[in-house]
N, CA, C and O of each residue as an XYZ file, in Angstrom:
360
protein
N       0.838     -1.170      0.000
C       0.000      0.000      0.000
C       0.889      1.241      0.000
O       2.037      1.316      0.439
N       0.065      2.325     -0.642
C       1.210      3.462     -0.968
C       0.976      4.223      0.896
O       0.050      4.558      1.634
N       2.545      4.166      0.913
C       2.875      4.899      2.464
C       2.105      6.301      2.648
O       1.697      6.632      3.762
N       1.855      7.414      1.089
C       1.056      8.448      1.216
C      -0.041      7.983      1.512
O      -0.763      8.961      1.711
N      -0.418      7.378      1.613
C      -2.132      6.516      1.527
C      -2.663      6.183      2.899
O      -3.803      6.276      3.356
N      -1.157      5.632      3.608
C      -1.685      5.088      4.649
C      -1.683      6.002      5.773
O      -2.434      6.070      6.746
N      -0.154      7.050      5.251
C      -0.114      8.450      6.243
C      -1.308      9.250      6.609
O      -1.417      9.899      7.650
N      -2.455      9.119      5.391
C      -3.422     10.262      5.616
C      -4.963      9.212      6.260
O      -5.850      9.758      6.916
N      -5.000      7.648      5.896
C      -5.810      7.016      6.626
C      -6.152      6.872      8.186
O      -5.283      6.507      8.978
N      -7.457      7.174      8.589
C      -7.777      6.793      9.943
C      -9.303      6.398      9.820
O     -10.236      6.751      9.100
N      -9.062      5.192     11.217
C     -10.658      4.575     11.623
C     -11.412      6.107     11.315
O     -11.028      7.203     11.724
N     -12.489      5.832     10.546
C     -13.126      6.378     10.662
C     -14.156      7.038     11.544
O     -14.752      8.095     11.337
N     -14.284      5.940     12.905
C     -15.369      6.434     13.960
C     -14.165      7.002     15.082
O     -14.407      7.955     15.822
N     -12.931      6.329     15.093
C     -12.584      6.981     16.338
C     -11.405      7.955     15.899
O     -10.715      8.561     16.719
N     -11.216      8.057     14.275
C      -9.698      8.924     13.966
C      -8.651      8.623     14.309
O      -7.803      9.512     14.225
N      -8.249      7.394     14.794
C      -7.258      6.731     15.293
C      -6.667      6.341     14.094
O      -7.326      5.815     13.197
N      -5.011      6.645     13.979
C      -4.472      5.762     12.779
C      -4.427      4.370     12.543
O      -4.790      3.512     13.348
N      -4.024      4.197     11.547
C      -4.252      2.522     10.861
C      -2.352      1.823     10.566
O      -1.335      2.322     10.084
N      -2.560      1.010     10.930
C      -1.329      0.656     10.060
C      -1.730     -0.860      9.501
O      -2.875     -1.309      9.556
N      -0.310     -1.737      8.820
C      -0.735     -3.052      7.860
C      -0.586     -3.983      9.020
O       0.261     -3.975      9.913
N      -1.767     -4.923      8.776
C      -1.866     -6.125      9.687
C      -0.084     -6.730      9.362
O       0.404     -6.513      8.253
N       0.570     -7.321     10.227
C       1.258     -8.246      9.855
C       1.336     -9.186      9.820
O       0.489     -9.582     10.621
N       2.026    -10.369      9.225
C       1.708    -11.531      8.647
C       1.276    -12.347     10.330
O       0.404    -13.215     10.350
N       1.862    -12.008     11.374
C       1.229    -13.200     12.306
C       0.080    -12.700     12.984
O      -0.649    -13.446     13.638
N      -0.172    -11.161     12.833
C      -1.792    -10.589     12.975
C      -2.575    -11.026     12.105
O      -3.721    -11.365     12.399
N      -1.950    -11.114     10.511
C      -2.949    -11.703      9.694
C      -3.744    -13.310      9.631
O      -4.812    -13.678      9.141
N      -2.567    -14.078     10.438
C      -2.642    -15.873     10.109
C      -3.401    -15.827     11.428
O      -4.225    -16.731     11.298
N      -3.573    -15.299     12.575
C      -4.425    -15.167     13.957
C      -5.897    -15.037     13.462
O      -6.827    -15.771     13.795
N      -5.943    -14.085     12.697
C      -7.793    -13.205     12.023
C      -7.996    -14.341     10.910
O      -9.179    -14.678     10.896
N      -7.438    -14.845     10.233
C      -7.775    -16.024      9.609
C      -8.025    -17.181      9.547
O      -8.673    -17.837      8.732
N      -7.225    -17.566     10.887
C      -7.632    -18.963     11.502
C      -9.326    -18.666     12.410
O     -10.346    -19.352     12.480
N      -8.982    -17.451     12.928
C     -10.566    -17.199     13.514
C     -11.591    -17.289     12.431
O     -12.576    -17.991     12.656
N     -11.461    -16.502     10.971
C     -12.305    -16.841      9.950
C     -12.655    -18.040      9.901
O     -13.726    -18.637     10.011
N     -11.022    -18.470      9.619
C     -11.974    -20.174      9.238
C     -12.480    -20.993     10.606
O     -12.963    -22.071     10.261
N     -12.505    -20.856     11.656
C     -12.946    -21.443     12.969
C     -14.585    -20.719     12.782
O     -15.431    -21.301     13.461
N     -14.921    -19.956     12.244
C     -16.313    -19.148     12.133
C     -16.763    -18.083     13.513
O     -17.868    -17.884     14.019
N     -15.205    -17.441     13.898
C     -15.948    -17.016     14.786
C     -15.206    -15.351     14.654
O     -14.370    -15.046     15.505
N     -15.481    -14.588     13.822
C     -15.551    -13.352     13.012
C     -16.916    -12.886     12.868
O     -17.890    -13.422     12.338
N     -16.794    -11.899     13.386
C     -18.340    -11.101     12.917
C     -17.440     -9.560     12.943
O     -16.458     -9.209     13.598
N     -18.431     -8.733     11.724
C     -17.404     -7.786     11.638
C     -18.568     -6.615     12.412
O     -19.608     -7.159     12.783
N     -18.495     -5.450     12.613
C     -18.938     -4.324     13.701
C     -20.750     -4.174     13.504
O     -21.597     -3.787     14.310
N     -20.854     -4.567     12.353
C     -22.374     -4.394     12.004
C     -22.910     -5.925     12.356
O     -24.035     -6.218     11.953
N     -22.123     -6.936     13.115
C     -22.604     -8.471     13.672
C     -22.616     -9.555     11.533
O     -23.036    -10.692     11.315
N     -22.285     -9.020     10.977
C     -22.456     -9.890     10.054
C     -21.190    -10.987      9.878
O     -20.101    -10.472      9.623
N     -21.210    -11.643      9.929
C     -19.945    -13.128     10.017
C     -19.242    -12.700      8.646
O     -19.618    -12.077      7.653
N     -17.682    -13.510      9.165
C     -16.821    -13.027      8.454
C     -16.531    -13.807      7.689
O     -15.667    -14.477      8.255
N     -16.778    -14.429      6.125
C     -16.653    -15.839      6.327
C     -15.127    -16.126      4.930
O     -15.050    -17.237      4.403
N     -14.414    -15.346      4.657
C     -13.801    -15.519      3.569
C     -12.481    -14.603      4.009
O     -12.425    -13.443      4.416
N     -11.449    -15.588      3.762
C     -10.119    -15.016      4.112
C      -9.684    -13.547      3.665
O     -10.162    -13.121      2.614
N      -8.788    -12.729      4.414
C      -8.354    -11.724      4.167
C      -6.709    -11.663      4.018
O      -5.724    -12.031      4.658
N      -6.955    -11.103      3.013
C      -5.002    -11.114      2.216
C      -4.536    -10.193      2.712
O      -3.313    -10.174      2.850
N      -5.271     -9.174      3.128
C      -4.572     -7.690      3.460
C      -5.334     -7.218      4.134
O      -6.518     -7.553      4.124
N      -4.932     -6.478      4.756
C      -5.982     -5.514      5.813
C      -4.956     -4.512      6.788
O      -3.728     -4.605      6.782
N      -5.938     -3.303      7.823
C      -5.037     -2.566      7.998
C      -5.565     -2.782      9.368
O      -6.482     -3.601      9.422
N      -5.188     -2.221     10.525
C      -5.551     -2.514     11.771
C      -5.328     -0.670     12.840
O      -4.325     -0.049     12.488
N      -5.827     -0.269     13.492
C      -5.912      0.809     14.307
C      -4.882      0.862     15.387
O      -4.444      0.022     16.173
N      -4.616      2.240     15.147
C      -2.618      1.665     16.416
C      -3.269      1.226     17.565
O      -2.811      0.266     18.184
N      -4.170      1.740     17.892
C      -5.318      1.562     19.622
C      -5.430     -0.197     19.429
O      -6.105     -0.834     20.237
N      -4.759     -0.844     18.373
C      -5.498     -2.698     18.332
C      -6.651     -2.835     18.765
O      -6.892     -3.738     19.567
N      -7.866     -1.757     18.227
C      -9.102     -1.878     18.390
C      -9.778     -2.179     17.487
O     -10.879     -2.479     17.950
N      -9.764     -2.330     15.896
C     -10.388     -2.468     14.754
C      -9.777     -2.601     13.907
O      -8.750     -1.930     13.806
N     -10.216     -3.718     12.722
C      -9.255     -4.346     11.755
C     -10.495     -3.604     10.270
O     -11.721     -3.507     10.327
N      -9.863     -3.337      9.481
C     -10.358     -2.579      8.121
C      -9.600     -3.471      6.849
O      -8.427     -3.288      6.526
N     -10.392     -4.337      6.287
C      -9.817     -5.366      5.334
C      -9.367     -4.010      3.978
O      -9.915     -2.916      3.841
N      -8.113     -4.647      3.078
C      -7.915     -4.314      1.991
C      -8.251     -4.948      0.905
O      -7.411     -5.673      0.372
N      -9.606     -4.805      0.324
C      -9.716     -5.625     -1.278
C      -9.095     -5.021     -2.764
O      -9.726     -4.052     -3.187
N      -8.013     -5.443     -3.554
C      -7.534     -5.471     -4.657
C      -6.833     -3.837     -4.055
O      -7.323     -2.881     -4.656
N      -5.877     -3.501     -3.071
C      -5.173     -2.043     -2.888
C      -5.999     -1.369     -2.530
O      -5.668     -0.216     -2.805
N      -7.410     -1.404     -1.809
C      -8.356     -0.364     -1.939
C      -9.087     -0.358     -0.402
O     -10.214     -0.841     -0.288
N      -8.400      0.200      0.742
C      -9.155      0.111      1.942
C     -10.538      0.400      2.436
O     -10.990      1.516      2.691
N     -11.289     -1.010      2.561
C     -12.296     -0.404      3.319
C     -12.579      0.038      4.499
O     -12.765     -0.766      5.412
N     -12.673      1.518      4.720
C     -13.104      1.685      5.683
C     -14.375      2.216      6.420
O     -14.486      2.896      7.440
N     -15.251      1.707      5.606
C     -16.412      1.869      6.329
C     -16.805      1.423      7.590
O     -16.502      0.230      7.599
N     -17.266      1.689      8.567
C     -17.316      1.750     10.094
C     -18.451      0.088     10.239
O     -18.142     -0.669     11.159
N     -19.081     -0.130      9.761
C     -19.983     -1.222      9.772
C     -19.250     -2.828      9.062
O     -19.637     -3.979      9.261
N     -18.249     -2.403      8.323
C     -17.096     -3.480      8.033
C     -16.585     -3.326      8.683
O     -16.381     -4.537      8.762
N     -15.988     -2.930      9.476
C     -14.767     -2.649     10.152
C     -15.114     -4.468     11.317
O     -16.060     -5.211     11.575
N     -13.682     -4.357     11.625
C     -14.142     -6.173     12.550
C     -12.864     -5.837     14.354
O     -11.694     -5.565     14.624
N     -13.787     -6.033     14.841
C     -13.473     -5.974     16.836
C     -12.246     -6.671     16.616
O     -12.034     -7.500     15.731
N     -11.318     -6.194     17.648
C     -10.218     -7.300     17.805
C     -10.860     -8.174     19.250
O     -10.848     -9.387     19.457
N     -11.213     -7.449     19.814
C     -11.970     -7.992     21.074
C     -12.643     -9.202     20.963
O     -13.040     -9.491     22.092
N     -12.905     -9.891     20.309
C     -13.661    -11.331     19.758
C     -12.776    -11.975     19.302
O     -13.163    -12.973     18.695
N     -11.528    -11.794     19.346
C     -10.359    -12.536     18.632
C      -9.104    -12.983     19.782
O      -7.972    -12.542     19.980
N      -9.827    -13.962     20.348
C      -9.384    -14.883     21.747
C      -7.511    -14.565     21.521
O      -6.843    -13.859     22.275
N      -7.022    -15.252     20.377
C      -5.783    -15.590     20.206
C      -4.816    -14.657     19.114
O      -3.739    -14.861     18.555
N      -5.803    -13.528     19.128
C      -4.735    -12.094     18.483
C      -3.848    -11.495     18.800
O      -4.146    -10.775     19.753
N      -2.504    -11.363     18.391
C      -1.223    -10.784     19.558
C      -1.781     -9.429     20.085
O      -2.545     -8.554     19.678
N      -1.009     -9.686     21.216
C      -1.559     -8.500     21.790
C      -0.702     -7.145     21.177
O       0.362     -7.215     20.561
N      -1.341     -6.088     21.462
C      -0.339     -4.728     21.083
C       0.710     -4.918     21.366
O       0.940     -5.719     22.271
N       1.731     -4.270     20.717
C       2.819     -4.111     20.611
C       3.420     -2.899     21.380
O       4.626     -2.659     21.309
């Protein structure tokens, strides 16, 4: 993702910056996918792996990336709080 891109991105509900999941944040949110226990902020289940995604420095909310293109709409957005075995902040 372009670094200008990500400099000017924030959660949208709380303005908190975002940065890129990393690969053992990412293989944690994916094993929860496939275990079925993902629901993203609007309660709808998560059910299909994520290649990319960006996450809130607060490790409060994960914002998937489809094809370079962040969503961040507040009702996609997915809790880390439901994610038993997610590293903790850094």
């Amino acid at each position: 993702m372009d670094k200008r891109l990500l400099d000017i991105l924030c959660c949208p509900v709380s303005k908190t910056p975002v940065r890129p999941l990393n690969k053992h944040e990412l293989e944690a949110l994916n094993g929860a996918i496939a275990a079925g226990k993902v629901d993203s902020v609007a309660g709808m289940p998560v059910r299909e792996k994520i290649s990319e995604a960006l996450i809130t420095t607060d490790h409060k909310v994960i914002y998937r990336v489809e094809d370079g293109i962040p969503v961040m709409l507040p009702e996609e957005g997915i809790g880390t709080a439901q994610l038993t075995d997610f590293p903790a902040a850094a």
